[in-house]
Biotite code that builds the C-alpha atoms (Angstrom):
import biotite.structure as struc

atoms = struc.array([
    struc.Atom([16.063, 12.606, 12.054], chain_id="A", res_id=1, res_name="UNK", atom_name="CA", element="C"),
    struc.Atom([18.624, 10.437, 14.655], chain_id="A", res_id=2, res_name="UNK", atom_name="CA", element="C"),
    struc.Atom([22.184, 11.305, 14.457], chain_id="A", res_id=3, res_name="UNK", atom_name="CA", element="C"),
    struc.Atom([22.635, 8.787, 12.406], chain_id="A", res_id=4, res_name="UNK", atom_name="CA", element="C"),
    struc.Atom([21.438, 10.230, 9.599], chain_id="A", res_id=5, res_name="UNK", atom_name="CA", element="C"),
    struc.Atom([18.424, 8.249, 9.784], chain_id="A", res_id=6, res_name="UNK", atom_name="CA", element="C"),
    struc.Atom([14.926, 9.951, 8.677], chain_id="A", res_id=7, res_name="UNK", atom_name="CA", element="C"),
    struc.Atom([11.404, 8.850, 9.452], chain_id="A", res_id=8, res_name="UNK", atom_name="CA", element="C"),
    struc.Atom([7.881, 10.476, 8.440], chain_id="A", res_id=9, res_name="UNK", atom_name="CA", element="C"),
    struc.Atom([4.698, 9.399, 8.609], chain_id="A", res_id=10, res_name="UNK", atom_name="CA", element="C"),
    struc.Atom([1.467, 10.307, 7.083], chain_id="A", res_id=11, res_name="UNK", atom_name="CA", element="C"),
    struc.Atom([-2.160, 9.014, 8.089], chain_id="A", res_id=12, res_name="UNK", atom_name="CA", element="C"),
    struc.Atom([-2.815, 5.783, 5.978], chain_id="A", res_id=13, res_name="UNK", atom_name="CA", element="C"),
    struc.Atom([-6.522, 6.741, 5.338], chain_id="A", res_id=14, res_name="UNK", atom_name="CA", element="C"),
    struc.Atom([-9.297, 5.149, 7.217], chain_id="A", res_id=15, res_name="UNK", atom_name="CA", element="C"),
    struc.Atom([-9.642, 5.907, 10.739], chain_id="A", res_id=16, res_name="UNK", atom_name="CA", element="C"),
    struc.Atom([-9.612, 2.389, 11.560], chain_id="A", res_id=17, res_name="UNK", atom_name="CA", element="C"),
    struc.Atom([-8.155, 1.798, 15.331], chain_id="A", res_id=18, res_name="UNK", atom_name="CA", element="C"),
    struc.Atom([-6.804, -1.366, 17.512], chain_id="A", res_id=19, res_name="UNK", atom_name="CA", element="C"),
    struc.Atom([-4.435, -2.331, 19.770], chain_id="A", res_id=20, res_name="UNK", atom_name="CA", element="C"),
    struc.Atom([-0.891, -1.145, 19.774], chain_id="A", res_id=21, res_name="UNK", atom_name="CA", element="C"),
    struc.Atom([1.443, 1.936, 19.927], chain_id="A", res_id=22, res_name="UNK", atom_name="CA", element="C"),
    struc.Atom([0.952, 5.459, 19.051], chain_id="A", res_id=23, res_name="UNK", atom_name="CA", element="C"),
    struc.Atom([2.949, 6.090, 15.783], chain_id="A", res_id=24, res_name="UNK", atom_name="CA", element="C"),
    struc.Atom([4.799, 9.002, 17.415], chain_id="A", res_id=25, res_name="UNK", atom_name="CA", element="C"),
    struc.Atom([6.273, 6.844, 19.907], chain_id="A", res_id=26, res_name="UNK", atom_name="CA", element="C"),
    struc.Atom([7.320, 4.121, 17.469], chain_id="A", res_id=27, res_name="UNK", atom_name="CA", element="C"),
    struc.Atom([9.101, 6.569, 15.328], chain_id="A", res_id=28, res_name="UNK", atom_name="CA", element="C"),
    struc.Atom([10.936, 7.850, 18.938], chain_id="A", res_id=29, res_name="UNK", atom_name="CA", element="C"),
    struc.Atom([11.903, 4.625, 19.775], chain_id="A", res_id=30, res_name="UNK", atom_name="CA", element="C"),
    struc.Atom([13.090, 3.540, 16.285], chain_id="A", res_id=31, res_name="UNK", atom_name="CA", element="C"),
    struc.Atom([15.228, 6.719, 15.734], chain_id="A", res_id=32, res_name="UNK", atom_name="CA", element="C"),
    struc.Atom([16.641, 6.562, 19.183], chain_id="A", res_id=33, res_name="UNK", atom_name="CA", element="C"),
    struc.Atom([17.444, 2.368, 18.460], chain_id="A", res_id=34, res_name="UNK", atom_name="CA", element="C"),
    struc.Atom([18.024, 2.289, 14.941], chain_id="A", res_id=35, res_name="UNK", atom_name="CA", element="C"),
    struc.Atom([20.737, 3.487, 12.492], chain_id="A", res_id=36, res_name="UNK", atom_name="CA", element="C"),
    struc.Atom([19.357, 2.283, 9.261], chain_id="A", res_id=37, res_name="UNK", atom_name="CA", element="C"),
    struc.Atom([16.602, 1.768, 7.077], chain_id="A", res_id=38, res_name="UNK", atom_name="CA", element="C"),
    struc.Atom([16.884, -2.263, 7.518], chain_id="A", res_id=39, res_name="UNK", atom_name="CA", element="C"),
    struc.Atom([17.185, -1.996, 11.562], chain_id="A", res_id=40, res_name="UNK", atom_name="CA", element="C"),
    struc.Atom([14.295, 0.419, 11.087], chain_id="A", res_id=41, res_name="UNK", atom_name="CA", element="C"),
    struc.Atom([11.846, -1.982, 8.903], chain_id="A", res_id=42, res_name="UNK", atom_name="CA", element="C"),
    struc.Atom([12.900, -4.801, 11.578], chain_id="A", res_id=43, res_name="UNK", atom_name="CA", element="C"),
    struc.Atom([11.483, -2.881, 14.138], chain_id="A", res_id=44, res_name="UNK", atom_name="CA", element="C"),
    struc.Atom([8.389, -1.440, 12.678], chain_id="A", res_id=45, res_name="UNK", atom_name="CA", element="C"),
    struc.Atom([7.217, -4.606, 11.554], chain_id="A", res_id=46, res_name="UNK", atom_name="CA", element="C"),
    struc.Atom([7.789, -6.332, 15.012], chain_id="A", res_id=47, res_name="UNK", atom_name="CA", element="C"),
    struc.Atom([5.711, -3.101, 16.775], chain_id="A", res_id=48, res_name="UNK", atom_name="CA", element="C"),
    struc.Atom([1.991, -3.141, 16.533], chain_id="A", res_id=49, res_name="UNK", atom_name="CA", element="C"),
    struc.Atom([0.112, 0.144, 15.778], chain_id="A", res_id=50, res_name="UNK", atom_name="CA", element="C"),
    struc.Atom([-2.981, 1.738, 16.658], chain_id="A", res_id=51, res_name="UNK", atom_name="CA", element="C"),
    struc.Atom([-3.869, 2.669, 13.539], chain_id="A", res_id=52, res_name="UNK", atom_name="CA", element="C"),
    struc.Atom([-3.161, 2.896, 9.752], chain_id="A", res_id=53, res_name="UNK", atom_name="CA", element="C"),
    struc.Atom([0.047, 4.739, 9.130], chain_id="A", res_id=54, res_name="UNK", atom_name="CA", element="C"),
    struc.Atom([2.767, 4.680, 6.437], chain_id="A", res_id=55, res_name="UNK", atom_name="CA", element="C"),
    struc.Atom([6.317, 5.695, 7.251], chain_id="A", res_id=56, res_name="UNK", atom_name="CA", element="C"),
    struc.Atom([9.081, 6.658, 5.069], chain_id="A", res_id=57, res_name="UNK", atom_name="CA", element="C"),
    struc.Atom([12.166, 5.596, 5.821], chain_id="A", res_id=58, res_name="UNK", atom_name="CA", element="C"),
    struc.Atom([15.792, 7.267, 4.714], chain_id="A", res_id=59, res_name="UNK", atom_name="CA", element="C"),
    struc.Atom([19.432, 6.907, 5.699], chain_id="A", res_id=60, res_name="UNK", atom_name="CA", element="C"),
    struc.Atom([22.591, 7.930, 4.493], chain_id="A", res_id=61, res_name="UNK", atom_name="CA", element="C"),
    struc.Atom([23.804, 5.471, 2.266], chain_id="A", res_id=62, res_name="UNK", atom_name="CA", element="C"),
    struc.Atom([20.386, 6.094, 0.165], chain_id="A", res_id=63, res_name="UNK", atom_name="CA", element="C"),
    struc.Atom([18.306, 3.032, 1.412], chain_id="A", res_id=64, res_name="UNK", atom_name="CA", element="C"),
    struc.Atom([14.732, 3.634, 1.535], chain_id="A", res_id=65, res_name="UNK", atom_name="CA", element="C"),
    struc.Atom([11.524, 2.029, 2.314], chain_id="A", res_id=66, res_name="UNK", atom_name="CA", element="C"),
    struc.Atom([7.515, 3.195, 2.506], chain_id="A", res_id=67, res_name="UNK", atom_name="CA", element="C"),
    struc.Atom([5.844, 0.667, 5.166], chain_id="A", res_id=68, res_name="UNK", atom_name="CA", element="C"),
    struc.Atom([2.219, -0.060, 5.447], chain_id="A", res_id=69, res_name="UNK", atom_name="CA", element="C"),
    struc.Atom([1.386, -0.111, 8.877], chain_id="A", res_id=70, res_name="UNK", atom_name="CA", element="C"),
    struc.Atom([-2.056, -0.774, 10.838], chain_id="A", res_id=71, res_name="UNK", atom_name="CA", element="C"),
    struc.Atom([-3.785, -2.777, 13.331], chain_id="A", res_id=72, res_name="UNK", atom_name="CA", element="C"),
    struc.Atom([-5.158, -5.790, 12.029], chain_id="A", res_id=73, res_name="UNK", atom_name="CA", element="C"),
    struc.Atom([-2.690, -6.306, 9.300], chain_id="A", res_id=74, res_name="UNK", atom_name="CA", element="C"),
    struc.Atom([0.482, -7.644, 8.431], chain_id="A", res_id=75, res_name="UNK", atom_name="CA", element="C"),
    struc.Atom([3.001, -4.790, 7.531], chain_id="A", res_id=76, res_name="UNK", atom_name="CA", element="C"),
    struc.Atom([3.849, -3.898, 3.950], chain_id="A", res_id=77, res_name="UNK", atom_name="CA", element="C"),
    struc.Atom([7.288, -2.778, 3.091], chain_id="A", res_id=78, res_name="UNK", atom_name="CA", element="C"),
    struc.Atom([7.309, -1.766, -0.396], chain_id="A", res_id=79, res_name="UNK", atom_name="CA", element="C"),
    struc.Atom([10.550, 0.698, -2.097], chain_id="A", res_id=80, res_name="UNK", atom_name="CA", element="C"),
    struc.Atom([8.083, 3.605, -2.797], chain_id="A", res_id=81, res_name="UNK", atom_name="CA", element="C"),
    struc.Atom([10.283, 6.909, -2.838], chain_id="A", res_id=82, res_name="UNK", atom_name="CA", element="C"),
    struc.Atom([6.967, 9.058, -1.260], chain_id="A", res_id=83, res_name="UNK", atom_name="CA", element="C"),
    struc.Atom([3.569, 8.097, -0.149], chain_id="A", res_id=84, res_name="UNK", atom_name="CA", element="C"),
    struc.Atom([0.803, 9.998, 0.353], chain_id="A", res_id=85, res_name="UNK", atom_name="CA", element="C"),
    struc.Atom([-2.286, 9.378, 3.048], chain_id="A", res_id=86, res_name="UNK", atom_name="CA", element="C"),
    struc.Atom([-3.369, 5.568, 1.471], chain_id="A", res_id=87, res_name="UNK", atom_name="CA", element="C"),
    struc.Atom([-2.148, 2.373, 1.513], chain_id="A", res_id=88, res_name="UNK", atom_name="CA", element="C"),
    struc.Atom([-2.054, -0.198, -1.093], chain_id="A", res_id=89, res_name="UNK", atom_name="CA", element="C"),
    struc.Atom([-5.561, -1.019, -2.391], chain_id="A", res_id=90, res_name="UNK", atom_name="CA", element="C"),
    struc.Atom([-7.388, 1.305, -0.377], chain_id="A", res_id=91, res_name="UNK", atom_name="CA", element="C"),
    struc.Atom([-10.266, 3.932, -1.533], chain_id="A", res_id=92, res_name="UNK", atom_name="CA", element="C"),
    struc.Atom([-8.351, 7.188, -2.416], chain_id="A", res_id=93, res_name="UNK", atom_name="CA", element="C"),
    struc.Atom([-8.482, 9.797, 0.963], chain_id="A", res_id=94, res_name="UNK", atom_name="CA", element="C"),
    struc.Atom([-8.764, 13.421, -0.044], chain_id="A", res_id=95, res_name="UNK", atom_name="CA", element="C"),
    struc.Atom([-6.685, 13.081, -3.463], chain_id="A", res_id=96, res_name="UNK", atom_name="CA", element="C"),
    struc.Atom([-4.241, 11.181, -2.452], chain_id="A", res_id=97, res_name="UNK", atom_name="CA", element="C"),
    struc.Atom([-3.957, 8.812, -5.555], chain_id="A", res_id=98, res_name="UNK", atom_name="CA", element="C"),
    struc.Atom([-3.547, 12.233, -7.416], chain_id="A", res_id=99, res_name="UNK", atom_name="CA", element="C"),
    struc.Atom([-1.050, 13.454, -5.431], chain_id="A", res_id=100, res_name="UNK", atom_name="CA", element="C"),
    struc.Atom([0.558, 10.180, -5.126], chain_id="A", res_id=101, res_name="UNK", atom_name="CA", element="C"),
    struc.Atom([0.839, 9.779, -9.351], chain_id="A", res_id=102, res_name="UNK", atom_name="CA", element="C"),
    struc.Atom([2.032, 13.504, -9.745], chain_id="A", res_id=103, res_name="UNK", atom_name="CA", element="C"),
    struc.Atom([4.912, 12.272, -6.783], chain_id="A", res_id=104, res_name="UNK", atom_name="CA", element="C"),
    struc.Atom([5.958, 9.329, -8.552], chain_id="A", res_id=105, res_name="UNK", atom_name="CA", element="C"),
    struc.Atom([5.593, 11.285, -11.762], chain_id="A", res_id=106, res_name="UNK", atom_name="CA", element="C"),
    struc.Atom([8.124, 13.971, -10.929], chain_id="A", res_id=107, res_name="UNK", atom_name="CA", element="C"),
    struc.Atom([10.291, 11.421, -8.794], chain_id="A", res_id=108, res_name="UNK", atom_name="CA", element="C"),
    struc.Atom([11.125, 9.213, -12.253], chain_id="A", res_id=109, res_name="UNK", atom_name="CA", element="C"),
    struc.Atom([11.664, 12.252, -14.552], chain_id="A", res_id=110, res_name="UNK", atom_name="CA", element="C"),
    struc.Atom([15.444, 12.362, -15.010], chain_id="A", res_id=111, res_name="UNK", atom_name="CA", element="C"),
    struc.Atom([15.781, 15.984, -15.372], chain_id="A", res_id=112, res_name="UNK", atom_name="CA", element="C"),
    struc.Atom([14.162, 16.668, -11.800], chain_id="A", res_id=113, res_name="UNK", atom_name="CA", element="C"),
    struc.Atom([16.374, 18.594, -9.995], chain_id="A", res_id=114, res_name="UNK", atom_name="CA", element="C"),
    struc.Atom([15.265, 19.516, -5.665], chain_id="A", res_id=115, res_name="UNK", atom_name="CA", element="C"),
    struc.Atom([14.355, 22.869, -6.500], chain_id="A", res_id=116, res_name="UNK", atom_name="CA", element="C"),
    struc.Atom([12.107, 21.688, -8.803], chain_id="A", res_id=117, res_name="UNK", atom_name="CA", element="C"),
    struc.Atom([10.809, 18.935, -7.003], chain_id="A", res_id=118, res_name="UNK", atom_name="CA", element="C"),
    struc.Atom([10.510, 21.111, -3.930], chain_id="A", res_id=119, res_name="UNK", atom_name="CA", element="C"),
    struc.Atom([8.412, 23.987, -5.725], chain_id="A", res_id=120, res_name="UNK", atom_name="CA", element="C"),
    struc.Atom([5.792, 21.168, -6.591], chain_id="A", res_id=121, res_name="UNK", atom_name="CA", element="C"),
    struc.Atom([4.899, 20.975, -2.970], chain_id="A", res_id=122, res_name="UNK", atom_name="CA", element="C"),
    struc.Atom([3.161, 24.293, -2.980], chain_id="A", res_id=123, res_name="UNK", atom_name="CA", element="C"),
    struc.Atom([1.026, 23.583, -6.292], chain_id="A", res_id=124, res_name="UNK", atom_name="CA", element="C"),
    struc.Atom([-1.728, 21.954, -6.558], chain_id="A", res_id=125, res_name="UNK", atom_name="CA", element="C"),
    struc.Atom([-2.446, 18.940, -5.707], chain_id="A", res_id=126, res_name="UNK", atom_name="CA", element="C"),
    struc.Atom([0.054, 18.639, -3.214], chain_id="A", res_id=127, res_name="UNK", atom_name="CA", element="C"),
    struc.Atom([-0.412, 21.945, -1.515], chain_id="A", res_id=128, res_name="UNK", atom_name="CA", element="C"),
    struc.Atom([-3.770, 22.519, -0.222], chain_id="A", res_id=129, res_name="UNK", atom_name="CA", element="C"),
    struc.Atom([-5.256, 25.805, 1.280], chain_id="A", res_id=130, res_name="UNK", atom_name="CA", element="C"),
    struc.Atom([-9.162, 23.716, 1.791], chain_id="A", res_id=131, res_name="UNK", atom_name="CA", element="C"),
    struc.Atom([-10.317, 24.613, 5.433], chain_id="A", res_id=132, res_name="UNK", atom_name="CA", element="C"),
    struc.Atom([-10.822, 20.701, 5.867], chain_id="A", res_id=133, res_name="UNK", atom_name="CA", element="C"),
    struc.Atom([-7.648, 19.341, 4.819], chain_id="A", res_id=134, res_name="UNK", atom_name="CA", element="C"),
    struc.Atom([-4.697, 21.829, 4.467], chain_id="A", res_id=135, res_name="UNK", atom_name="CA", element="C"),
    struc.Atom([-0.870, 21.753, 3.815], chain_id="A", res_id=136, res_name="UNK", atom_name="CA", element="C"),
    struc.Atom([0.453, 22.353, 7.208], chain_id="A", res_id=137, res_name="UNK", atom_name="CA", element="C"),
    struc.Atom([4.413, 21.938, 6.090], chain_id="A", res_id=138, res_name="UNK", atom_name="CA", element="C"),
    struc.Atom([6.723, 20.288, 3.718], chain_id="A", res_id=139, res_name="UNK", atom_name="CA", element="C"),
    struc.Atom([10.332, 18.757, 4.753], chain_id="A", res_id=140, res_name="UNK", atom_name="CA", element="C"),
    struc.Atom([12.820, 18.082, 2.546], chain_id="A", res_id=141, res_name="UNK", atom_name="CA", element="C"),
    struc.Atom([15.759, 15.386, 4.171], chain_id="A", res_id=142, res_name="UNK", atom_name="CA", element="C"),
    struc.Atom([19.103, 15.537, 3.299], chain_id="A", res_id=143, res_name="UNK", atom_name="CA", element="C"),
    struc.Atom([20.562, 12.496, 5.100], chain_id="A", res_id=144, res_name="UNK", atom_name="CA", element="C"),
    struc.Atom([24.284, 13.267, 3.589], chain_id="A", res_id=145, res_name="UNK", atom_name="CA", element="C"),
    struc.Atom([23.762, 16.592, 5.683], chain_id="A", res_id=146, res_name="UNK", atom_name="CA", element="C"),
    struc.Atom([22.427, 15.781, 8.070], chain_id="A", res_id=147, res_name="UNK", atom_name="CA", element="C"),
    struc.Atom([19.680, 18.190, 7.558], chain_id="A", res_id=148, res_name="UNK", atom_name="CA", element="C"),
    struc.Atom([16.310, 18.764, 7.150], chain_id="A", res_id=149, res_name="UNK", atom_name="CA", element="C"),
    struc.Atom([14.366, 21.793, 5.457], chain_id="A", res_id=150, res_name="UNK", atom_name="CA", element="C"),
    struc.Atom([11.027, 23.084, 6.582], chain_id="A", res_id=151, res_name="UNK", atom_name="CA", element="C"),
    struc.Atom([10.101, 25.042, 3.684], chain_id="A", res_id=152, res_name="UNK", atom_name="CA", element="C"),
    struc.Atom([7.046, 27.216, 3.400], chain_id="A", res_id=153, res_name="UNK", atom_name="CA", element="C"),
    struc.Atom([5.819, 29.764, 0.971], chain_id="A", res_id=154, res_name="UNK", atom_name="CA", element="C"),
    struc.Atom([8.523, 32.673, 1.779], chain_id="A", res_id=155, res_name="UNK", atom_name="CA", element="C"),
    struc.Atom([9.809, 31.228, 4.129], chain_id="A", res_id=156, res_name="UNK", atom_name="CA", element="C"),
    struc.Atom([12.369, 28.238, 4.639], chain_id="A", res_id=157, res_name="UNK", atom_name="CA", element="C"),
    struc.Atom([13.987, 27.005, 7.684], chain_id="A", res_id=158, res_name="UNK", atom_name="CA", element="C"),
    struc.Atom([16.695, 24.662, 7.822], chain_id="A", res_id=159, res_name="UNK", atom_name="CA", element="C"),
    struc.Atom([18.205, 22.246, 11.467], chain_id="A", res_id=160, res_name="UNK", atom_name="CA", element="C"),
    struc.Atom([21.408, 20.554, 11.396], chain_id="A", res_id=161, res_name="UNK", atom_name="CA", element="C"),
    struc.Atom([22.695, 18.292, 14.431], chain_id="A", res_id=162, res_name="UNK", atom_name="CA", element="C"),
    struc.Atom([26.055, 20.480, 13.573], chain_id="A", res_id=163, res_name="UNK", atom_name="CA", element="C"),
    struc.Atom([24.210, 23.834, 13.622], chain_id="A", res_id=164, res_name="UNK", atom_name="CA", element="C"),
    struc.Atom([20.893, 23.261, 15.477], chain_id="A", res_id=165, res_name="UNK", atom_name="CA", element="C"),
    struc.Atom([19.113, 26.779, 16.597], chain_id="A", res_id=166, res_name="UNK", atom_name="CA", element="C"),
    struc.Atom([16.408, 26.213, 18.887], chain_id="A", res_id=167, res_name="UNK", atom_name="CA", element="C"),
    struc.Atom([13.045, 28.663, 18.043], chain_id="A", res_id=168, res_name="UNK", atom_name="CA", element="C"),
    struc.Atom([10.059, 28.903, 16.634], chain_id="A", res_id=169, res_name="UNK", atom_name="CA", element="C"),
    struc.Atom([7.466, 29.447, 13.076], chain_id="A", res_id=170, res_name="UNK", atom_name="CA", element="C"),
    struc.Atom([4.101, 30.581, 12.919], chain_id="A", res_id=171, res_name="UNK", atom_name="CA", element="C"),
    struc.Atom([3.074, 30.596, 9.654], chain_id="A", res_id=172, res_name="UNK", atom_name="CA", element="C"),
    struc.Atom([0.285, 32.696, 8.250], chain_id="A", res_id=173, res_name="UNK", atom_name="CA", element="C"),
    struc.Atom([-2.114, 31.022, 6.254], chain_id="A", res_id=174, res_name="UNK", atom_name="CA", element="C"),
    struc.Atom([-4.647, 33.688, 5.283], chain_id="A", res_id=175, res_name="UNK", atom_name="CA", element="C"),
    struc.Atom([-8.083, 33.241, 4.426], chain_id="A", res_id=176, res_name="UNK", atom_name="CA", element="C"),
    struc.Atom([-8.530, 28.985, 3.445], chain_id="A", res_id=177, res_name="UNK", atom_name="CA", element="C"),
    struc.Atom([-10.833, 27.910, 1.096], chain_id="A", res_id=178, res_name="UNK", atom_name="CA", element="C"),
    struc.Atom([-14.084, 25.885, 2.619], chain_id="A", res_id=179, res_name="UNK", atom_name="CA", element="C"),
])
């Protein structure tokens, strides 16, 4: 989140395919630190070569949004998706992820979702995982009008504001995960 009220996340895009180009963590740095909206931020992405297959969500405050496709040996994708999940377009589903990404899209175009709601779905099945091999670490919910994002987790919630920022820490408890 920049001060601008400009969000960025990124999940793995699948494949472990690798090439030349810049660590996703740094591009997302550098583009909330440069950019104040989606469009600068899509610019800048697509300019930026990356190291390997990621897709980033973009969010500001007037409501613009994009979902890139990002990778090495590929041309960018910008597409309007409202959530991705770890895939890209045509690729072999990774761990669920076309599930998860039809129950997203599912719940996003339902006109009498409300946050809660959509929030709650996070720690259900399929989109919360407790598998050994591939679990939920933590959900954010941004609120670009705020300012503010929300780390929720199962009993517990924790919310930052540039306004009201509290430095600290979370260890969450996961119990016993499923192999």
């Amino acid at each position: 989140m920049s001060d601008n009220g400009l969000f960025a996340s990124c999940t793995l895009g699948g494949m472990a395919r690798r090439g030349p180009g810049f660590a996703i963590i740094l591009m997302l740095r550098y583009v909330l630190e440069t950019c104040g909206t989606v469009g600068e931020a899509v610019t800048a992405l697509c300019r930026i070569p990356v190291t390997q297959l990621h897709n980033v969500t973009l969010l500001d405050g007037t409501g613009e949004h994009a979902a890139l496709f990002l990778g090495p040996r590929r041309e960018p994708a910008v597409t309007h998706q409202r959530a991705c999940t770890n895939r890209q377009e045509r690729m072999s589903p990774a761990f669920g992820s076309a599930l998860r990404q039809s129950v997203l899209m599912d719940a996003l175009g339902d006109p009498s979702s409300m946050l809660t709601g959509l929030t709650a779905l996070f720690f259900e099945p399929p989109l919360y995982s407790r598998k050994a091999a591939f679990t939920t670490a933590y959900t954010a919910v941004y609120r670009p009008a705020k300012k503010r994002v929300d780390h929720p987790w199962p009993g517990q919630r924790w919310s930052q504001t540039f306004q009201h920022f509290v430095p600290g820490a979370y260890t969450h408890d996961y119990g016993n995960l499923a192999r």
